[in-house]
N, C-alpha and C positions, 0 to 999 in steps of 0.2 A: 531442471528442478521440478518434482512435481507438485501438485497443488492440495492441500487439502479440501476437502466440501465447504468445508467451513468457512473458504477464502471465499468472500464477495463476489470476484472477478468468478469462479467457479459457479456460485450461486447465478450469478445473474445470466452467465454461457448456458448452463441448461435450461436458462425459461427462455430464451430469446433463440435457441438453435430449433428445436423443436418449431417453433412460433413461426422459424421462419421457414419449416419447411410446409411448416401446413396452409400458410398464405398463398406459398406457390404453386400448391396443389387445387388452391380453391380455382375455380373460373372465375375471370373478369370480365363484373357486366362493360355491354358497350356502352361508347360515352353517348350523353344523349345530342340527339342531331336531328333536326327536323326532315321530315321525308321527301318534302316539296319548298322551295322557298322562293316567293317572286318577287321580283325587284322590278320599279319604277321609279319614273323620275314624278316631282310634282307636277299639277296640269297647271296651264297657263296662268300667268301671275299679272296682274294690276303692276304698270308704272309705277305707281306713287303706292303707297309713301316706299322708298326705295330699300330701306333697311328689311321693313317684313309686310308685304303688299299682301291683300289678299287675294285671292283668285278672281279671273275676271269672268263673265257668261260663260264663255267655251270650257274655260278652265273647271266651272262645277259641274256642267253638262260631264265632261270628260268623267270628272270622280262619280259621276253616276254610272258610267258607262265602266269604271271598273270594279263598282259594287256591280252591276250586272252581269260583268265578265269572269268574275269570281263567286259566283251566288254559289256555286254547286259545289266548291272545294274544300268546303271546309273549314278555315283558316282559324287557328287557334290562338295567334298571335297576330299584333299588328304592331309594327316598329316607326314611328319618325322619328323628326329631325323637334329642337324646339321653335321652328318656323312656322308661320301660320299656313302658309302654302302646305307644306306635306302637314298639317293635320287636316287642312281640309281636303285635301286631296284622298288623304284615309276617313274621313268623316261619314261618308254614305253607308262604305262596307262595315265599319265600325257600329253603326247605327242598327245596322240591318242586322249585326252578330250579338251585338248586346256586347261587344269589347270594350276594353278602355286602352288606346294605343298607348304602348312604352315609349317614352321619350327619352332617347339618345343621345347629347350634345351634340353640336355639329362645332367642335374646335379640336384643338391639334388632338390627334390619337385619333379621332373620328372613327375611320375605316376599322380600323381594328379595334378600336370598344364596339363598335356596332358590329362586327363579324365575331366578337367572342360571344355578344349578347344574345345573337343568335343562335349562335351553336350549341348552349343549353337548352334551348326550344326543343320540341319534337312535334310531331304531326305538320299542315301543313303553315307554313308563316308569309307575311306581305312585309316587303320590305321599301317604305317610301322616304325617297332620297334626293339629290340634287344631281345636275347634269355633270358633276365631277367628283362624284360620289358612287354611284351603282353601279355601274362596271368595276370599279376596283374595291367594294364592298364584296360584286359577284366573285373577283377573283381572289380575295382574301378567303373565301367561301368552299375555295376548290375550285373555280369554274375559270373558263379560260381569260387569257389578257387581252381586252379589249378596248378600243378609245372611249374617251369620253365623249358623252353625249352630245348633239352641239346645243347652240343656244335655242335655236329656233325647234326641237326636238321635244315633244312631249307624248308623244303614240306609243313609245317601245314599252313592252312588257318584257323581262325576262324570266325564265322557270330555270330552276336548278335544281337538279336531283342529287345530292351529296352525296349521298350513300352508295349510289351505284362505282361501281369498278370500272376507267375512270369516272369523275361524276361527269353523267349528261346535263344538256340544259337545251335550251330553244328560244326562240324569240318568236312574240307576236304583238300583233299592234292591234291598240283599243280605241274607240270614241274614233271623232273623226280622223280623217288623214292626214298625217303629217306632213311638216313640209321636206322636200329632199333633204339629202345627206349633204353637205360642203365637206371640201377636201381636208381630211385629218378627224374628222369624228362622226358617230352615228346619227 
């Protein structure tokens, strides 16, 4: 049966055919993705009070040492947790940037609000996290599967390059030295 113009179902097929071939003609931008993205855990935390302690000497020492180790990069974002530990742990390089860190929740979804929040970023971003948190933040990220950090663990820096084919990444350690590795995590 054929249709007349006049039928709606007609009317509407010719603005929407057209439409859609010209969408699929146009190029789509790329999503946006930060170019560099480094992940840490908080620096050493005060005992007390045990819910949300704040960092102890080493531990600010430490957040100095990764505003220092970060001075040159850029970083156009800075991500925590709402713990007092990773804001101060971002506190120096924040200071030093004129940022104001986004804050993340740290409850169920976690990982994945925090890797989608990131993944609108672009340029370079600091991602400061907890010892069961940054590695599978790095891997929701694109980067490979790796253990979590252990307790005693606060030196590792991670870099993730997204963008590359697959994405690269490295590890380096900042402030003073950590202690070893225990069996099952970094």
């Amino acid at each position: 049966m054929a249709r007349a113009l006049g039928d709606p179902a007609m009317k509407l097929s010719s603005v929407l055919l057209p439409a859609c071939w010209l969408t699929t003609a146009l190029p789509v931008p790329a999503a946006a993705m930060p170019d560099v993205i480094v992940l840490v855990r908080h620096a050493e935390r005060a005992a007390e009070p045990a819910h949300d302690p704040a960092l102890t000497p080493a531990g600010e020492q430490r957040a100095h040492a990764l505003a220092q180790a970060l001075a040159g990069l850029r970083v156009n974002a800075i991500f925590t947790t709402e713990y007092r530990r990773t804001r101060d742990t971002a506190a120096p390089l924040a200071r030093a940037l004129n940022l104001q860190p986004i804050v993340v929740d740290a409850k169920a979804g976690h990982v994945q609000a925090m890797a989608d929040t990131v993944r609108a970023q672009t340029g370079a971003v600091l991602v400061v996290g907890h010892s069961n948190t940054v590695t599978a933040v790095m891997a929701a990220l694109g980067g490979p599967e790796l253990s979590d950090l252990c307790e005693s663990s606060f030196h590792h820096a991670f870099v993730l390059y997204p963008s590359a084919e697959p994405p690269r990444w490295m590890q380096f350690s900042y402030g003073a030295p950590g202690a070893p590795a225990t069996l099952g995590c970094l």
